[in-house]
C-alpha positions in Angstrom: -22.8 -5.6 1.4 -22.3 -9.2 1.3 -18.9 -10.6 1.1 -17.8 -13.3 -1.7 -15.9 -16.6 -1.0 -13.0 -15.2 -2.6 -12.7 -12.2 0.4 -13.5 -14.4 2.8 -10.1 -16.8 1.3 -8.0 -13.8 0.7 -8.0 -12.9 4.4 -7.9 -16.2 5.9 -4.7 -17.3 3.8 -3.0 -13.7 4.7 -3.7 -14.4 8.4 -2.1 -17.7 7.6 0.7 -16.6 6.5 1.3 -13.4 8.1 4.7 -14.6 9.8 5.8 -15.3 6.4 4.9 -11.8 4.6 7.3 -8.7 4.7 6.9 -5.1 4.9 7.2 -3.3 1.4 7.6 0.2 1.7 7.0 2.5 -1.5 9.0 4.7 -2.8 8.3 8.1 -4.5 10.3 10.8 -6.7 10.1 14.3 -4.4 12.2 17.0 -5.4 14.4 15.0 -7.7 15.4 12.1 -5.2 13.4 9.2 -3.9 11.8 9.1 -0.5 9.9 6.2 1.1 6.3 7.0 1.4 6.2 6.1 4.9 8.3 8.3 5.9 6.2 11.4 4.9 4.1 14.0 7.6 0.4 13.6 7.6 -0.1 16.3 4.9 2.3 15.1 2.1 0.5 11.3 2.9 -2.9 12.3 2.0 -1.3 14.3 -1.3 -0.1 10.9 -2.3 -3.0 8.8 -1.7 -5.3 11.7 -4.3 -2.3 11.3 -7.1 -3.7 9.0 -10.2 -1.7 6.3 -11.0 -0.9 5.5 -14.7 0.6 2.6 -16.6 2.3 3.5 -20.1 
């Protein structure tokens, strides 16, 4: 697979700026409270990743 011009800009302007960017963590609703994502065992991370996301 070739890459386009416009992957090849993506990554050079975030390794440009990568002093400027800052971590985001994500946040998810378990058991009626919210947890950071990142915070999760290996098990419960995969679980996330296969959850469809939905926009109402």
């Amino acid at each position: 697979m070739q890459k386009t011009i416009e992957q090849i800009e993506t990554k050079s302007l975030l390794q440009l700026n990568e002093e400027k960017r800052t971590k985001c963590l994500v946040y998810t609703r378990v058991m009626g409270y919210h947890r950071p994502v990142e915070s999760f065992n290996i098990g419960k991370k995969g679980e996330h990743k296969q959850r469809t996301h939905f926009a109402e």
